[in-house]
C-alpha positions as CSV (number, residue, x, y, z in Angstrom):
1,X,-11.8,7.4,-15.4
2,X,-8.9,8.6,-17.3
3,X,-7.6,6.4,-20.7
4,X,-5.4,3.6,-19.6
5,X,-2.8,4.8,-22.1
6,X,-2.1,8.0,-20.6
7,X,-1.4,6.6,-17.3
8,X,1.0,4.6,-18.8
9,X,2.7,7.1,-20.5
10,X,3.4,9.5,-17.5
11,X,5.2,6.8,-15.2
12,X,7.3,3.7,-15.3
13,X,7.5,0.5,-17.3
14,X,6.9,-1.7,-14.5
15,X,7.2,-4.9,-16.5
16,X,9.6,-7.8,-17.1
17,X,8.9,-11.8,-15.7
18,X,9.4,-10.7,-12.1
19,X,6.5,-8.1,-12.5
20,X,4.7,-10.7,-14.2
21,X,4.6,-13.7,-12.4
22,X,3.7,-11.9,-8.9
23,X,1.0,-9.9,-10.5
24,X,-0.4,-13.4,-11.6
25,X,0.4,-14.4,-7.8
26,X,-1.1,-11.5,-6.2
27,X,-4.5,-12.7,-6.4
28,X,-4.2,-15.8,-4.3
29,X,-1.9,-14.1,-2.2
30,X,-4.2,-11.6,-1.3
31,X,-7.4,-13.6,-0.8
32,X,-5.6,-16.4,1.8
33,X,-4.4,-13.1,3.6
34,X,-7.5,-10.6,3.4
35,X,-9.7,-12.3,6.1
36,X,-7.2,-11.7,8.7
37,X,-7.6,-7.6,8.0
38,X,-10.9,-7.1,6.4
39,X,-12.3,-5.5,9.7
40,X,-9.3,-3.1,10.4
41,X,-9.5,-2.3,6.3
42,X,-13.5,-1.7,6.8
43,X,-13.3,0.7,9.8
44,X,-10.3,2.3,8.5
45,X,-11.2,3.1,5.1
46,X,-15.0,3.2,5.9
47,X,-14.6,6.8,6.8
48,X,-12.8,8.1,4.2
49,X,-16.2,9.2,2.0
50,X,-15.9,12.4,0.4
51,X,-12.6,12.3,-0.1
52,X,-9.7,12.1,-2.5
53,X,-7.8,9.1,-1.8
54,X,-4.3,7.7,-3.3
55,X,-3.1,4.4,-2.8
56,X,0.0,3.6,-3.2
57,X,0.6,0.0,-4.7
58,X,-2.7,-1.0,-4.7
59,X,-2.3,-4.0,-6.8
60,X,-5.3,-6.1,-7.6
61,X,-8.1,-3.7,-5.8
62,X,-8.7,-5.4,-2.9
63,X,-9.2,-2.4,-1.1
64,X,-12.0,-0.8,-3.4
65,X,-14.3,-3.1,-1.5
66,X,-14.0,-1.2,1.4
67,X,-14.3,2.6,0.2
68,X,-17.4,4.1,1.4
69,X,-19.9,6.1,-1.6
70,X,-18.6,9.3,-2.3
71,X,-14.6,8.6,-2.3
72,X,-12.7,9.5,-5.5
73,X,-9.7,7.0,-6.1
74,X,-6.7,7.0,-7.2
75,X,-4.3,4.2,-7.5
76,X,-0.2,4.7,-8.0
77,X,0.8,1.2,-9.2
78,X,4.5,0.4,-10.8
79,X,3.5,-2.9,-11.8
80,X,2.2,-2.5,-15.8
81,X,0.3,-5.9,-15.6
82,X,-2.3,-4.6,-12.8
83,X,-2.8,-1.7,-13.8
84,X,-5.7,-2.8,-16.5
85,X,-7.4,-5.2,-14.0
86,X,-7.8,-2.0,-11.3
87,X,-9.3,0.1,-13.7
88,X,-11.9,-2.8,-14.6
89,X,-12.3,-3.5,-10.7
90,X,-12.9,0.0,-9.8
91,X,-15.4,0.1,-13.0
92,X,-17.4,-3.4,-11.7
93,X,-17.4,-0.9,-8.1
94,X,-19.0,1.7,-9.9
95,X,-15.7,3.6,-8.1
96,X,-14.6,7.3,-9.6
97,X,-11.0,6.0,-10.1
98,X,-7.8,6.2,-12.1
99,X,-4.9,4.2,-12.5
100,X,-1.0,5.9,-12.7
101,X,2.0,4.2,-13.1
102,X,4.4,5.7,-10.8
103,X,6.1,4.7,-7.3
104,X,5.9,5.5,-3.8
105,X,9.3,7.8,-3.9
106,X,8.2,9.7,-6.6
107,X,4.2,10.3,-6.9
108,X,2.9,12.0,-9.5
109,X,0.6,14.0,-7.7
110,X,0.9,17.7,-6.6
111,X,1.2,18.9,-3.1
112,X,-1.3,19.1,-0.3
113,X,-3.9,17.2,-3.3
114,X,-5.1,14.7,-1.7
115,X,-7.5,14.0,1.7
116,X,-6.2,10.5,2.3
117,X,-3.1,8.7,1.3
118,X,-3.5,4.4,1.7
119,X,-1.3,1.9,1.7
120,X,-1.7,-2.1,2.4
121,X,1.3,-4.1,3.2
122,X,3.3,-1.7,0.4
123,X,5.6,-0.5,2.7
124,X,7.9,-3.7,3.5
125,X,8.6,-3.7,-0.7
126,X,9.6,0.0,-1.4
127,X,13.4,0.5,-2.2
128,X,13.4,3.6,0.0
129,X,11.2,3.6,2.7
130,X,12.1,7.0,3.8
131,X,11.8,8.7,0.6
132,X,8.4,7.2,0.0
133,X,6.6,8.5,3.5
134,X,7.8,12.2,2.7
135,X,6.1,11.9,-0.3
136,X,3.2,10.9,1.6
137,X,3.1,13.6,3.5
138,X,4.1,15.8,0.7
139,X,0.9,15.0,-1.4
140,X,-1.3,15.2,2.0
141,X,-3.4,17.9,3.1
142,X,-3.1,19.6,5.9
143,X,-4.9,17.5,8.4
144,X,-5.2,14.7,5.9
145,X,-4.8,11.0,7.2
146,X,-2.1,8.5,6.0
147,X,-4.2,4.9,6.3
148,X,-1.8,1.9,6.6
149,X,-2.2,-1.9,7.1
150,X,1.0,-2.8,7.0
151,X,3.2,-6.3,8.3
152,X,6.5,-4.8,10.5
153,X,9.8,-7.2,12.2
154,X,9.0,-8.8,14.8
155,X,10.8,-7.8,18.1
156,X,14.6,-8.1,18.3
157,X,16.2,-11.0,19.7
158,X,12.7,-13.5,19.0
159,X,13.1,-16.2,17.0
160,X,10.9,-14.6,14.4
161,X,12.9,-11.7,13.9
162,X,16.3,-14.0,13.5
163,X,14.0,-16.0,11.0
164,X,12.8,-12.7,9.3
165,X,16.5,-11.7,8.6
166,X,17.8,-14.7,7.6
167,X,15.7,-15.2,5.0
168,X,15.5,-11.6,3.9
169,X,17.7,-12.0,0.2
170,X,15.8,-14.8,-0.8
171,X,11.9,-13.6,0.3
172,X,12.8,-10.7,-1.1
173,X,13.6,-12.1,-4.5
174,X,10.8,-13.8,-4.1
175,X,8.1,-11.5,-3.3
176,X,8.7,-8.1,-5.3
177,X,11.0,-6.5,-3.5
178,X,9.5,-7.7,0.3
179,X,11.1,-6.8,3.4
180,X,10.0,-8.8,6.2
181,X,12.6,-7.4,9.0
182,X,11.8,-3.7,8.4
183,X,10.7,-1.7,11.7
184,X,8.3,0.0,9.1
185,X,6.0,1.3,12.4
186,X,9.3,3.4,13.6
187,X,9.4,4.8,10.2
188,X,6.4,6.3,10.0
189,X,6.6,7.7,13.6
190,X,9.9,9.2,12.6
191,X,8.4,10.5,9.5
192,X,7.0,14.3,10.8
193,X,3.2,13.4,11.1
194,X,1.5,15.1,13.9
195,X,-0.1,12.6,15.2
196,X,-0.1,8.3,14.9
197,X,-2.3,6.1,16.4
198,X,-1.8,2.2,16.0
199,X,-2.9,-1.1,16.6
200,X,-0.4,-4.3,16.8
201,X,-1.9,-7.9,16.0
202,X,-0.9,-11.0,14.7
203,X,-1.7,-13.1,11.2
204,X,-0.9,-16.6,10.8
205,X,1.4,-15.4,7.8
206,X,4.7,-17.0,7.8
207,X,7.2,-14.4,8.4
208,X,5.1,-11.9,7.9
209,X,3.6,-11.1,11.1
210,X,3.3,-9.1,13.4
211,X,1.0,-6.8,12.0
212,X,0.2,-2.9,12.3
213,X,-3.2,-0.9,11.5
214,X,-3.8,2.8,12.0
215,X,-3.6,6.6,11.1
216,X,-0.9,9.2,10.6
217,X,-2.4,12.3,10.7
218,X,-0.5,15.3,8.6
């Protein structure tokens, strides 16, 4: 593992009381959610062993559970106050990790460097959701595989998606930056992989469901 301090120092700050208080939320968050996705996560990430995976916004390590022996792991996360607690979660793994400050539109990673890019319900929270998918695929290897559990709008005209959108400025204060109306799935369709594959499925989450799980293949 690399020293926490020099991860720090080539990214963002990533704190301030916003940053704080849903890092100390995220926990809780993520274990009433994690049940409804633990067997897409597993299959998904299961066969990513041998490789070199990035995850973008990885917060408390939740997914580390489900990286098969083998995987080397690194973790892109612009919020300062997790970035301590993944390094000591990948360590109780017994994971080959590091941490990086940084964010999704601008990686600091090189080009064609990694075999697997991951990203868990990240997507909805990005400032540009655009920006952040090329850099996926910019960091990707030819071939590699984009992994992505991620909640999308429900269909237009549904009650959900009027719900989603009308309570978009306050959830999003709310929730780091969340998005709950974004047609995130037609974003990464539109994003130049050669190939996606998909599943849709429902979460009793609020207004964040629907639900999509699958692979964009570079």
């Amino acid at each position: 593992m690399t020293d926490l301090t020099a991860s720090l120092n080539r990214g963002v700050d990533g704190t301030g009381p916003r940053k704080w208080l849903f890092a100390a939320m995220l926990g809780r968050i993520t274990a009433r959610h994690e049940p409804y996705v633990a067997d897409r996560k597993r299959r998904l990430l299961g066969e990513l062993g041998g490789s070199t995976v990035l995850e973008i916004g990885p917060g408390t390590g939740v997914n580390l559970a489900y990286l098969p022996p083998g995987a080397r792991w690194v973790g892109i996360e612009p919020n300062a106050y997790l970035r301590r607690r993944l390094l000591a979660e990948a360590a109780r793994r017994g994971v080959d990790a590091e941490v990086r400050a940084g964010t999704a539109e601008r990686l600091p990673t090189a080009d064609g460097s990694v075999d697997a890019v991951v990203s868990t319900l990240v997507l909805c929270s990005v400032p540009d959701q655009a920006a952040a998918l090329a850099e996926i695929r910019r960091v990707l290897r030819p071939g590699g595989r984009f992994v992505f559990v991620e909640h999308v709008a429900a269909p237009k005209g549904t009650l959900m998606r009027h719900a989603q959108e009308l309570a978009t400025p306050l959830w999003s204060a709310l929730a780091d930056g969340c998005h709950p109306a974004r047609d995130t799935l037609a974003a990464i369709e539109r994003a130049g992989f050669a190939r996606v594959e998909h599943e849709s499925f429902d979460v009793p989450a609020a207004l964040s469901s629907p639900h999509v799980a699958g692979v964009a293949v570079r």
